[in-house]
C-alpha positions in Angstrom: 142.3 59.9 176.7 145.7 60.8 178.3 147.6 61.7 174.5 144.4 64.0 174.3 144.7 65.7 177.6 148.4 65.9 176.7 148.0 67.6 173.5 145.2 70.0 175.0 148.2 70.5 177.2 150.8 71.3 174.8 148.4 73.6 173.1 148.0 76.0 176.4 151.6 76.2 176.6 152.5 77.1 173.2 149.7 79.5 173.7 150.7 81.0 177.0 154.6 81.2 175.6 153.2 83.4 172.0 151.8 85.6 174.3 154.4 85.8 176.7 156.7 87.0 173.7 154.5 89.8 172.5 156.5 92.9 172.9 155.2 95.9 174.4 155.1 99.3 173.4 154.6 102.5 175.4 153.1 105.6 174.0 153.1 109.1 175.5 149.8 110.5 175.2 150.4 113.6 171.8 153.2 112.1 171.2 154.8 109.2 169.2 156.0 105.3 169.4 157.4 103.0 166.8 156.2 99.2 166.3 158.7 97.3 165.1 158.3 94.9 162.5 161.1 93.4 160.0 161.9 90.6 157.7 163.3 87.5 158.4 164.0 85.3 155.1 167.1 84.2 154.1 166.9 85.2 150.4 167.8 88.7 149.5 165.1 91.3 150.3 163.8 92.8 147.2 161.2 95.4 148.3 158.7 95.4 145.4 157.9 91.2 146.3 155.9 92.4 149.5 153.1 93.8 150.4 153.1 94.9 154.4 149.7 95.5 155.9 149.3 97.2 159.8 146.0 96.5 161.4 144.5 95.9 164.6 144.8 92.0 165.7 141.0 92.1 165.9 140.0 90.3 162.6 138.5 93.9 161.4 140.0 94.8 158.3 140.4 98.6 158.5 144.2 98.9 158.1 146.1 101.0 160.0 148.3 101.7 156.8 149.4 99.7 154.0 152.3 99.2 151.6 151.7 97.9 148.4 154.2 98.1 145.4 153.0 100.2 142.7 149.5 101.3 144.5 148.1 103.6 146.8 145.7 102.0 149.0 145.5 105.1 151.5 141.9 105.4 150.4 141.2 101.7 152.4 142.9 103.3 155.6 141.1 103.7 158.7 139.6 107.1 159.6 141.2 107.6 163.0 144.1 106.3 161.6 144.8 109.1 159.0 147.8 111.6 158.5 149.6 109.8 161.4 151.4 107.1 160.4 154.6 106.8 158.5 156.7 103.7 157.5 160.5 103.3 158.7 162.8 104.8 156.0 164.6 101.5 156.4 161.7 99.8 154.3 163.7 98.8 151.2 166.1 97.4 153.5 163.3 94.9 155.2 162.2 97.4 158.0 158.2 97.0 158.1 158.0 99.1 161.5 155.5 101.8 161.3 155.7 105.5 163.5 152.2 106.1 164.8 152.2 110.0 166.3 149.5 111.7 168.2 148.7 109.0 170.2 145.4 109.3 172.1 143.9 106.5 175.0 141.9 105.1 172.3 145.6 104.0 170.6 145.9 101.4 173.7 145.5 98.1 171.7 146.9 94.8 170.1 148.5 95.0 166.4 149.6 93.0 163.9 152.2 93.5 160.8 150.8 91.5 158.1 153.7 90.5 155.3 152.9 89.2 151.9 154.4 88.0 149.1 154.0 87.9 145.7 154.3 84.2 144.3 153.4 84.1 140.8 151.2 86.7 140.5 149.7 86.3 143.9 150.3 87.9 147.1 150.7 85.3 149.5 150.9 85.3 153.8 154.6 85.2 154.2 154.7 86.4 157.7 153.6 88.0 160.8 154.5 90.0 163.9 152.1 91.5 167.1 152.7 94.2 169.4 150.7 95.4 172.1 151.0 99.2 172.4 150.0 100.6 176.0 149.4 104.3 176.2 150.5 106.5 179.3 151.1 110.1 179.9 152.9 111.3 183.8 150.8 112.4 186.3 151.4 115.9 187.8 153.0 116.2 191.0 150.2 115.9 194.3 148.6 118.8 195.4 147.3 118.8 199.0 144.8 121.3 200.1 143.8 121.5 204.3 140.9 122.4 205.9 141.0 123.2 209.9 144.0 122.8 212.4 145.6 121.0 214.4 144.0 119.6 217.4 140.9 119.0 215.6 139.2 117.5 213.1 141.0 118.0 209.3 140.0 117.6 206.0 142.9 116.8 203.5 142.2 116.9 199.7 145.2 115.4 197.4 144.6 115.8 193.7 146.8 115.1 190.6 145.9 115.6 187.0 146.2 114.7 183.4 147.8 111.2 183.7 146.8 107.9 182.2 146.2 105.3 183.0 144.4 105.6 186.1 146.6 105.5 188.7 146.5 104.5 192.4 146.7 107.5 195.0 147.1 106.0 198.6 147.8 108.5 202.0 150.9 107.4 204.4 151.4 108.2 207.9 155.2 108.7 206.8 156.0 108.4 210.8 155.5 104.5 210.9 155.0 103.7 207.3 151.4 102.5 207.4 148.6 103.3 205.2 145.8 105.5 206.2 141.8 104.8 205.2 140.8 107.6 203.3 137.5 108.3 201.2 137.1 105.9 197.6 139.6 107.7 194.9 137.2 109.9 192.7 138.6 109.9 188.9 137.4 111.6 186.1 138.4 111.7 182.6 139.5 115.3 180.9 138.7 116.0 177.1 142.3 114.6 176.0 141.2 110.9 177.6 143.8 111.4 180.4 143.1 111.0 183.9 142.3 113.4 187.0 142.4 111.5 190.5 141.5 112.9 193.9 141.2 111.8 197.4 139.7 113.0 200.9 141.1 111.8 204.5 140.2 113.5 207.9 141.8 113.2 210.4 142.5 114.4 213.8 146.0 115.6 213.5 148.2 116.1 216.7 151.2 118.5 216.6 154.8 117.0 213.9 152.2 114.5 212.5 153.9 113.8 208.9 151.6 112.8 206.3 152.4 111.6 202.7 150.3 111.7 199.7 151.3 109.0 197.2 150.6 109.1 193.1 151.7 105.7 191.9 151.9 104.5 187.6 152.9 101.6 187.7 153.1 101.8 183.4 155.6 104.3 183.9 157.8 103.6 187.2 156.3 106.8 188.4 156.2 107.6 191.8 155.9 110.7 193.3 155.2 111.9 196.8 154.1 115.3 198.5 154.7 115.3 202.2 152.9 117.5 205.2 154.2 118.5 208.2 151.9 119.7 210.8 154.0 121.9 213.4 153.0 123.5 216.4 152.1 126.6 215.2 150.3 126.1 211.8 150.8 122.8 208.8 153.5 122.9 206.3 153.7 121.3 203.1 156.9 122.3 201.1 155.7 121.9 197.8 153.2 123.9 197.7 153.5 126.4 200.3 156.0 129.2 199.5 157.3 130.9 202.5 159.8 133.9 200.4 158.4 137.0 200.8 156.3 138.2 198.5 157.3 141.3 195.5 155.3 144.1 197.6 156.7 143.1 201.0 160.2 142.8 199.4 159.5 146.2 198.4 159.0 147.6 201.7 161.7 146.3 203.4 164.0 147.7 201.2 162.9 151.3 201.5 162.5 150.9 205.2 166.2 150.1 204.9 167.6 152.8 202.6 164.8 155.5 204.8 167.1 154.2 208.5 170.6 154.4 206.7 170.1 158.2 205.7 168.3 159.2 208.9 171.6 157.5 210.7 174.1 159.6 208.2 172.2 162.7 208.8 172.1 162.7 212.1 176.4 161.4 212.5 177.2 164.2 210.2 175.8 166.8 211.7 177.1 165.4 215.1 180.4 165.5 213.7 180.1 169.2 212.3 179.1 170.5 215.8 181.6 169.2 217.6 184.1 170.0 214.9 183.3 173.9 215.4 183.5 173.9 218.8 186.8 172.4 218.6 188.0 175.2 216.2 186.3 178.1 218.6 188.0 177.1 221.4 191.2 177.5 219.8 190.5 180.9 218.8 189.8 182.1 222.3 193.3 182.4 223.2 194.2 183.7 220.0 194.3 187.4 218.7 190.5 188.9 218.1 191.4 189.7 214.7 192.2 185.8 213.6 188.9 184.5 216.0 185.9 186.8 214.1 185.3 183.3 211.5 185.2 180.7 214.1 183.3 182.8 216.7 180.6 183.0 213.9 180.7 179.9 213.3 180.1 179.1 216.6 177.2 181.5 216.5 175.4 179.8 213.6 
């Protein structure tokens, strides 16, 4: 009874450490990621002795793509699978990896890479690899909108949109550190399969309370925070309220400016030609009548 429970034993483990050496695989959401699958033999590699088959772990046999010396089996290919995926161009050399591209939520499973080889005729399992590809896509930067002032009762609405997978969006009073309650996180799912999360808090703010609106992916080490200030006079969030002055008041300013600057040469100028004729008339008084008939009509004007 104990060799049993021993063996049971040693058969967990070997399972536990198979699938603790699965590799993972991230894939962007529209874009592309590469499974990696190669051979291992000590013989020389000689292409036309394998067939390499890509399918989903899941004993369903719709492959993803195959390779087959000397046949095209892209007929046998699944559906959703079609006119995305391209073998390395290191395949005579013994790379088996395959490029999947457009990458959509539904790409989020478990694959094998299926090697056979021809013995005598027949093509026989030879080998096998399994990766696990996990699809993400970045979540936009938090956007909180405010309802009410301070003083009294707020509403604060964060959003973020078009990540994957779902995400967890938490509020922090970023004075102390803690966590605040807020409503249940409403997600929905957009027509690309990623993500959009929101999330309500009210709160009675008093005046410098700093709130922080959280977005965290753990998939993708993403972490991003929008903060808001509420001051004395009125709540201020710096990424997303713009406090530069718009085109049309930019506008004004400006001619308001260049309208003052003329009105103040005008008026210096003509300052400075008045006084400069009375200057000159003055002179002319004690001079002969004959050289003062310009400036004494100057004087006039």
């Amino acid at each position: 009874m104990a060799r049993q429970s021993l063996g049971f034993m040693a058969l967990f483990l070997w399972f536990q450490r198979v699938a603790a050496n699965v590799p993972i695989v991230i894939g962007i959401i529209g874009g592309t990621a590469e499974m990696e699958c190669f051979y291992y033999g000590k013989e020389p590699f000689i292409l036309n002795k394998f067939r390499i088959i890509w399918q989903e772990k899941e004993d369903r046999f719709c492959p993803i793509d195959i390779y087959s010396p000397g046949e095209d089996l892209k007929s046998s290919q699944c559906n959703e699978f079609q006119n995305r995926t391209l073998f390395s161009e290191q395949l005579k050399k013994g790379n088996f990896s395959l490029r999947l591209s457009n990458i959509h939520p539904d790409d989020d499973k478990t694959y094998k890479c299926v090697v056979l080889k021809n013995e005598s005729g027949m093509f026989l399992p030879y080998n096998k690899s399994i990766v696990t590809l996990k699809v993400a896509a970045h979540y936009s930067k938090p956007v909180i909108n405010i309802t009410g002032q301070p003083g009294e009762e707020m509403i604060l609405v964060c959003h973020s949109s078009h990540g994957y997978p779902q995400a967890n969006l938490m509020w922090i009073n970023q004075t102390d550190n803690n966590p605040l309650n807020a409503t249940e996180l409403n997600a929905t799912r957009n027509s690309n399969g990623t993500f959009s999360i929101s999330s309500t808090l009210r709160i009675k703010a008093t005046s410098d309370t700093k709130l922080g609106c959280q977005i965290e992916n753990p998939l993708l080490h993403q972490n991003i925070t929008t903060t808001f200030i509420f001051g004395k006079e009125s709540p201020r969030n710096s990424s997303i309220i713009d406090r530069s002055p718009g085109p049309v008041a930019s506008g004004v300013v400006i001619i308001a400016v260049i309208v003052i600057a003329i009105i103040m040469f005008t008026f210096c100028w003509n300052k400075r030609r008045r006084s400069h004729q009375k200057a000159y008339a003055g002179v002319c008084k004690n001079e002969e009548a004959e050289h003062c008939n310009g400036a004494v009509e100057l004087e006039n004007i």
